[in-house]
N, C-alpha and C positions, 0 to 999 in steps of 0.2 A: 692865392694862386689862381690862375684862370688859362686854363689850356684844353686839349683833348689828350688822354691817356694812349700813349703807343706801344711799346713794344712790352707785350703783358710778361711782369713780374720781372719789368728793367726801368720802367716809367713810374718817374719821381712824381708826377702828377696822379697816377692811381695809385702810390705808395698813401700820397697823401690822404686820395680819397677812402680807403681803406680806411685810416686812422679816425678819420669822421666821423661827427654822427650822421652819415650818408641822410641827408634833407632830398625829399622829393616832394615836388608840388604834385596837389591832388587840385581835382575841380568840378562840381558837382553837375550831373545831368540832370535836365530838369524832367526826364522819363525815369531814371532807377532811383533805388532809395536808397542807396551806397554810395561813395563819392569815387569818381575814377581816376585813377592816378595821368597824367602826362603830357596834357594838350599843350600848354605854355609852353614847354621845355626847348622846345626847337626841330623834336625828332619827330622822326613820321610815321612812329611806332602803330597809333591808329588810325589813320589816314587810309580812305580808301575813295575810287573812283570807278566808272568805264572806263575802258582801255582805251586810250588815246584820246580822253576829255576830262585831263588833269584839272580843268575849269572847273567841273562838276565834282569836284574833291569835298568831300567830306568828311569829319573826325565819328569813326566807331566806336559810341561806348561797349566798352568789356565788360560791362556787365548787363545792362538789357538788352543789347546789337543796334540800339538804336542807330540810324544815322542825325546828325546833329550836324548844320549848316554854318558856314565861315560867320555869319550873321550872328548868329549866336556865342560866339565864342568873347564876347567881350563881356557879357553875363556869364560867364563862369570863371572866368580870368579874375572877376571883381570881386568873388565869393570863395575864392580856391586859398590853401592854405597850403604852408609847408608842413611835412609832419618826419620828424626822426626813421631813420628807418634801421639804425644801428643808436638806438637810444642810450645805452651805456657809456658814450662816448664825451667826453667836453669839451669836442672840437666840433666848431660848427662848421657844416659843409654842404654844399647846396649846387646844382648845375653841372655837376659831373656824375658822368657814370663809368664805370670799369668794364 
């Protein structure tokens, strides 16, 4: 299944994502010593910039504050893993979130 989940606790796509073992890609900063979950994904969850120089965007690691440059992100995309985040499950599920 491949969609965006809609209308919460009607959406056949977060029913499913529920049942998963909810996979999220994590991807190492090369400043903290923890891997941080989310850059690949699509969302712009750590993404930050100046205000009105979206150009100079850059991904915040959540764990050291580092800022960490578009450049970089192909060195960590290369090294980053999926990891279970509802591990009891043995439905594999990946690139959604509810």
């Amino acid at each position: 299944m491949c969609s965006t989940p809609t209308v919460d606790g009607e959406s056949r796509i977060q029913a499913a994502w529920n049942t998963s073992d909810q996979r999220e890609y994590f991807v190492p900063c090369r400043s903290a010593t923890l891997p941080d979950p989310g850059v690949s994904d699509g969302t712009d969850g750590g993404l930050v910039w100046p205000e009105g120089e979206p150009e100079k965007s850059a991904y915040c690691c959540e764990k050291c504050r580092e800022l960490i440059p578009h450049n970089q992100k192909s060195w960590m995309v290369e090294r980053g893993e999926y990891r279970p985040q509802n591990p009891g499950s043995p439905i594999l599920g990946s690139g959604c979130r509810s």
